[in-house]
C-alpha positions in Angstrom: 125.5 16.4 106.3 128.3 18.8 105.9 131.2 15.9 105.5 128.8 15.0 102.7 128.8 18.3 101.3 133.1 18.9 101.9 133.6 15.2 100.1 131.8 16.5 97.0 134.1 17.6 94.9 134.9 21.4 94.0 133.0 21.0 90.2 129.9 19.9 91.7 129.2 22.3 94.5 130.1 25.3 91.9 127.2 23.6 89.5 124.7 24.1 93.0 125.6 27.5 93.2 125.3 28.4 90.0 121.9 26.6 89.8 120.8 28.3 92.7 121.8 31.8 91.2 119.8 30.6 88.2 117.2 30.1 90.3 116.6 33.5 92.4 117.3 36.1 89.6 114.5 33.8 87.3 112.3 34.5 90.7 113.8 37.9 91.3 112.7 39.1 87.3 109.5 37.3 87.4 108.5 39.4 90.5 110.3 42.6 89.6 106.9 44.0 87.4 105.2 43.3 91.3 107.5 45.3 93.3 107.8 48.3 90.6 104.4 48.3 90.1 105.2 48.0 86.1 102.4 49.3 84.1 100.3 50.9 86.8 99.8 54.5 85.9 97.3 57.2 87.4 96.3 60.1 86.5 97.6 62.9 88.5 94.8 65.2 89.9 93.9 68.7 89.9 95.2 70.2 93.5 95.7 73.9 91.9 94.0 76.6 94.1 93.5 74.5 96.8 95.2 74.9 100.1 99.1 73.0 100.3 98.2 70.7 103.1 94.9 69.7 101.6 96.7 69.4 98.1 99.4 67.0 99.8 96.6 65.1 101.5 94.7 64.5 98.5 97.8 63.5 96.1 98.9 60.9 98.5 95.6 59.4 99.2 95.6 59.0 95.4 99.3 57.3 95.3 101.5 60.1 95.3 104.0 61.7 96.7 104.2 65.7 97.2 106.9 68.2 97.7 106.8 71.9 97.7 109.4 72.8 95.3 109.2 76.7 94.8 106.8 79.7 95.8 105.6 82.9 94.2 103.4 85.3 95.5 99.9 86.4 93.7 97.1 89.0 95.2 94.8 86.6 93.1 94.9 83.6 95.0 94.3 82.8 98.9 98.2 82.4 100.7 99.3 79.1 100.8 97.2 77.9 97.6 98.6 75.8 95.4 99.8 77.8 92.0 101.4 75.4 89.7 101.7 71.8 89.6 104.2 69.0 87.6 103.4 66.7 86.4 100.3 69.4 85.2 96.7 67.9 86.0 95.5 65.1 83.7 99.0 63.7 82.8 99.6 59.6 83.3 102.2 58.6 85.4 103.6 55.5 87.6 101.7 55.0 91.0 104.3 56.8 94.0 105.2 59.4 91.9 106.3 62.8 93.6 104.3 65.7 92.3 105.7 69.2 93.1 103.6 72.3 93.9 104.5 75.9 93.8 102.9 77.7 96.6 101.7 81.5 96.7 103.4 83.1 99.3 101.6 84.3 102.8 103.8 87.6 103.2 104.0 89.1 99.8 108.2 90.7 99.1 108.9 94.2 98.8 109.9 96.1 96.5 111.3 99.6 95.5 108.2 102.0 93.7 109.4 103.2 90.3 109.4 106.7 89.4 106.5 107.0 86.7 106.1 110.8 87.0 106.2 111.5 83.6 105.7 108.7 81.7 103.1 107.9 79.3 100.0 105.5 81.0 101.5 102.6 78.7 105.3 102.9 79.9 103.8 103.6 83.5 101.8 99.9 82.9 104.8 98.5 81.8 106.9 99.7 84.6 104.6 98.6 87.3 103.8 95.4 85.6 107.8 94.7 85.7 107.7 95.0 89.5 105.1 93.1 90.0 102.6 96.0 90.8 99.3 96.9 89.5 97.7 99.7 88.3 94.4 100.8 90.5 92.4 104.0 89.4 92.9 106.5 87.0 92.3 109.9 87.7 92.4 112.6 85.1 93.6 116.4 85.8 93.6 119.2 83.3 97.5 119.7 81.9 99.1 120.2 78.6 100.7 117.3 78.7 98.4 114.6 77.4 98.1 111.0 79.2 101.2 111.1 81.0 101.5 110.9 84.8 101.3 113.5 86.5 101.5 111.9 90.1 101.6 108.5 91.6 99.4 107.5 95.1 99.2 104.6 97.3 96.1 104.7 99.3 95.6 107.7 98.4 99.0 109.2 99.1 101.3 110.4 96.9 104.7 108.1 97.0 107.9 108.5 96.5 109.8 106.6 93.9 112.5 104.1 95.7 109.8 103.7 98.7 109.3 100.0 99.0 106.1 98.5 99.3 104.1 95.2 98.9 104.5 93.1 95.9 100.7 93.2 94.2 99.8 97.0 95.6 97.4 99.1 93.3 99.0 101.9 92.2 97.1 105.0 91.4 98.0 106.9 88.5 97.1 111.0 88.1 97.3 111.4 84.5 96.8 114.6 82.2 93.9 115.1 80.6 95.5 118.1 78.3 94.3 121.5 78.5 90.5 122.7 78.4 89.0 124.4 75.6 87.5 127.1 77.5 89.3 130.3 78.5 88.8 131.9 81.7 90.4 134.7 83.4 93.7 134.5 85.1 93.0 134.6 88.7 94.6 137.4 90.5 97.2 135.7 93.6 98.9 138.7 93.9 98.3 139.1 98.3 98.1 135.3 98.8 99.8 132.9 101.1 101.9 130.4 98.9 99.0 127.8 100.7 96.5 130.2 99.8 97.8 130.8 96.3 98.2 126.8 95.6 94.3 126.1 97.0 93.1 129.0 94.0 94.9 127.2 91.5 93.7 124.0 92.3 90.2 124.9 92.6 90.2 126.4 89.0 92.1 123.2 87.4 95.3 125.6 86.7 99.0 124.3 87.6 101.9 126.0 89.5 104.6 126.5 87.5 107.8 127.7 88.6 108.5 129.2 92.0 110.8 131.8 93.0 111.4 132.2 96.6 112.7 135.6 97.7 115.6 135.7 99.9 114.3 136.8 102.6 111.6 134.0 103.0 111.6 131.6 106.0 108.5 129.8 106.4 107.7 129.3 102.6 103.8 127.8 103.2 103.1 131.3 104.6 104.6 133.9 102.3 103.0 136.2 99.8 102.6 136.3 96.2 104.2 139.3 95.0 104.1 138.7 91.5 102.7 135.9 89.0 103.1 134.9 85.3 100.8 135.5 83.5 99.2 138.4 85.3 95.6 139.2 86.4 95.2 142.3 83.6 97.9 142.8 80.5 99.3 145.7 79.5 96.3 147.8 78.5 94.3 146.4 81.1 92.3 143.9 80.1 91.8 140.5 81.5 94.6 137.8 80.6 93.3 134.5 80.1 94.2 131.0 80.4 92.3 127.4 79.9 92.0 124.4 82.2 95.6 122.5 82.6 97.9 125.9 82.1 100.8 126.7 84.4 101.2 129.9 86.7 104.6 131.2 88.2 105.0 133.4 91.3 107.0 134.9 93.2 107.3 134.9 97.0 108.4 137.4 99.5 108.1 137.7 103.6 105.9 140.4 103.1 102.5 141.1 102.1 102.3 143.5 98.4 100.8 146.5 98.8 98.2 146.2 96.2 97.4 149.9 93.7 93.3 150.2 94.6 93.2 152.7 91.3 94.3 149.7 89.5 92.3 147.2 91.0 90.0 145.0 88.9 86.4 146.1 89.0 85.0 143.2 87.9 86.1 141.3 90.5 
């Protein structure tokens, strides 16, 4: 058989091979639409919010392929769900297609707390929104600057700006309610501990202004008041008096004041 095919000559064994080429790429094309699958489209399926390995499962039981392409992290959605799809839910494509998922993160980053002391609520929003934090509860205290922050809490602790923290925490906001419309008399500090003296002003919804610290001082949560802006009485005696959200300075000293018992307020 192969002396037959060696006698042929050189024109007619290139015509069989050339015939034969012919042949398979006419069976090659005609098959090609069965091997690609030409023309077979799904429709991709909604996997978002579900867990990734139950999202995988249930895109390649329907013909795909998955692949976790990015992550993110939300306090909205379980860890691990599945955030974002592409090709998005609904859309046609060929059957083996790979479908990637973004996944919410299991261990949210950190990042550094923003000072928002100051700030208006709306810049505060802003700010925390740009971090990736939220804003939790609003609590208003009397002070004469209206709806700006006052002081910043996480869990109920004041913090620090450049602390970092969780990606998602509720921040707290104090914010400033402006200053009552009632006047009351100036409470008299004059004797107090600076502890003491800070617990007074609290309690009747006043602020502490500016502290002066006597040279002498060494342990300032226990020294005394010696003198405060405004004072109890002014000059002819009479009570001063200031509304809800007004600031008081003092003045500290190691000692205790002697205090003038002619002077004293009988009201009191």
């Amino acid at each position: 058989m192969f002396e037959k095919i060696t006698r042929r000559s050189f024109r007619f064994n290139l015509l069989i091979a050339i015939g034969l080429l012919v042949v398979l790429g006419i069976l090659f094309f005609s098959m090609l639409g069965i091997i690609t699958r030409h023309n077979e489209t799904l429709k991709v399926p909604d996997v978002r919010r579900k867990n990734v390995k139950e999202a995988i499962m249930l895109l390649e039981k329907a013909g795909f392929e998955a692949d976790v392409r990015d992550s993110i992290y939300l306090d909205s959605i379980p860890p691990l769900s599945v955030w974002e799809q592409q090709p998005e839910t609904g859309a046609e494509v060929k059957v083996g297609r790979t479908i990637y998922l973004t996944v919410n993160k299991v261990v949210p980053p950190m990042v550094a707390m923003p000072d928002l002391e100051g700030l208006t609520f709306r810049s505060a929003e802003m700010t925390l929104h740009s971090r990736r934090l939220n804003v939790g509860d609003t609590i208003y205290k009397p002070d004469f600057a209206t709806n700006t922050v006052l002081q910043q809490l996480l869990n109920g602790k004041l913090i620090k700006a450049g602390k970092m923290i969780p990606e998602g925490s509720n921040i707290t906001l104090v914010l400033s309610s402006g200053t009552g419309s009632i006047e009351n008399p100036v409470p008299d500090l004059s004797g107090l501990t600076y502890l003491e003296a800070r617990e007074i002003l609290s309690a009747s919804n006043l602020n502490l202004g500016t502290v002066l610290i006597d040279a002498s001082v060494t342990d300032t949560a226990n020294a005394f008041v010696t003198k405060q802006v405004p004072p109890r009485h002014n000059s002819i005696g009479d009570l001063n008096r200031v509304r809800a959200g007004e600031t008081i300075d003092i003045w500290l000293a190691a000692t205790r004041p002697v205090k003038d018992t002619a002077t004293a307020d009988s009201s009191k």
